[in-house]
Each structure stands twice: as structure tokens, then as C-alpha cells.
C-alpha positions in Angstrom: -1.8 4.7 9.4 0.4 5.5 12.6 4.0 7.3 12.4 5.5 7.6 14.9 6.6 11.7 15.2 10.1 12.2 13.8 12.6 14.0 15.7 14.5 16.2 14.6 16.8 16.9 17.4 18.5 13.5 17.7 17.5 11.7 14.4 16.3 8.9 16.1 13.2 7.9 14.1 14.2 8.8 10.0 12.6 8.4 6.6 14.8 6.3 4.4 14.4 3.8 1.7 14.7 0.0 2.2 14.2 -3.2 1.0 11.4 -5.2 3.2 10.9 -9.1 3.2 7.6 -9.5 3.8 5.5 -12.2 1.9 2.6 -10.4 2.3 2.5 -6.5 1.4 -0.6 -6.5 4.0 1.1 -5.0 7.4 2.0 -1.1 7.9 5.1 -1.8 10.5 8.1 -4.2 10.5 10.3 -5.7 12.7 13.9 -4.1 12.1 15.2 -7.9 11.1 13.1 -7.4 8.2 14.5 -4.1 7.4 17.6 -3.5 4.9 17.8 0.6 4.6 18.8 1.5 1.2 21.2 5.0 0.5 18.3 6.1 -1.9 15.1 4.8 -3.9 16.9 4.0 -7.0 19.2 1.4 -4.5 16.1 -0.4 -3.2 14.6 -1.2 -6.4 17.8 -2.6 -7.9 18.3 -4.7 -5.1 14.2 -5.8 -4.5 13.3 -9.5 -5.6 9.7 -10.4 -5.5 10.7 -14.2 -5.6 12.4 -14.0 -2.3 9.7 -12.0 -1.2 11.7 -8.4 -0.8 10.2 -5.1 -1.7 11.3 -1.3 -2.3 9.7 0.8 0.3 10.5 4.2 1.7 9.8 3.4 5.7 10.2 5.4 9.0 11.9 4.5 11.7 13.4 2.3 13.5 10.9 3.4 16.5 11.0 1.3 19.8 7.8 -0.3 20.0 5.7 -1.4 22.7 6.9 -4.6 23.6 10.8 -3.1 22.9 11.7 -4.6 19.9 12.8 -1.9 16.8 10.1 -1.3 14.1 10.1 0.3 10.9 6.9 1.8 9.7 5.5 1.6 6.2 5.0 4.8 4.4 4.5 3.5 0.9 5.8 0.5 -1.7 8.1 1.8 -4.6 
């Protein structure tokens, strides 16, 4: 699994927790309009629903991708 390096200088690219919609919980990065960052882990589980298909995760990013667009990467489900 890729992560992009973090930097601590700027705080550009950060570890936080969020709340993914995804109906699959099969890709490792996300496009930042799937994205809500969470103030802590305990915030993204109340606020998960697996019927809309939105999961806890704690996530890195957002990173600039290749094509440009702002990605979050996966680093594990809650």
C-alpha cells in the first residue's frame, strides 16, 4: 500500500480520521469528494452509516495526485 510521505514542514499531507463513502471497502485511495475528515476516531464512528455506504477510517492526505485531483489514502477501516 502507497502513502504518500508526510510533511512535516507545511502539513500538507496529514493523518486524520474520516468518514468514507465508498460502496465497496476494496480501493486504498479516495477522491477528496468522498472524504468527510472527522476531529477524532470516536467522531467518525458516530457519524458512519453502512446503509448509505459511509465508513470510519483513519486516512492520509489529501495528496495531489497524478491527474490533479485531491486524494485521500487509506490507512485502515475503524
Amino acid at each position: 500500500m502507497f502513502h504518500p510521505p508526510k510533511d512535516s514542514e507545511t502539513h500538507l499531507v496529514e493523518e486524520c480520521y474520516a468518514v468514507i463513502y465508498s460502496p465497496k471497502q476494496r480501493r486504498q485511495r479516495f477522491p477528496a469528494n468522498c472524504v468527510e475528515v472527522m476531529a477524532s476516531d470516536l467522531a467518525a464512528l458516530e457519524c458512519c452509516d453502512e446503509a448509505a455506504h459511509r465508513y470510519p477510517a483513519k486516512v492520509m492526505g489529501p495528496s495531489r495526485s497524478s491527474e490533479g485531483s485531491m486524494i485521500y489514502y487509506l490507512i485502515h477501516w475503524l
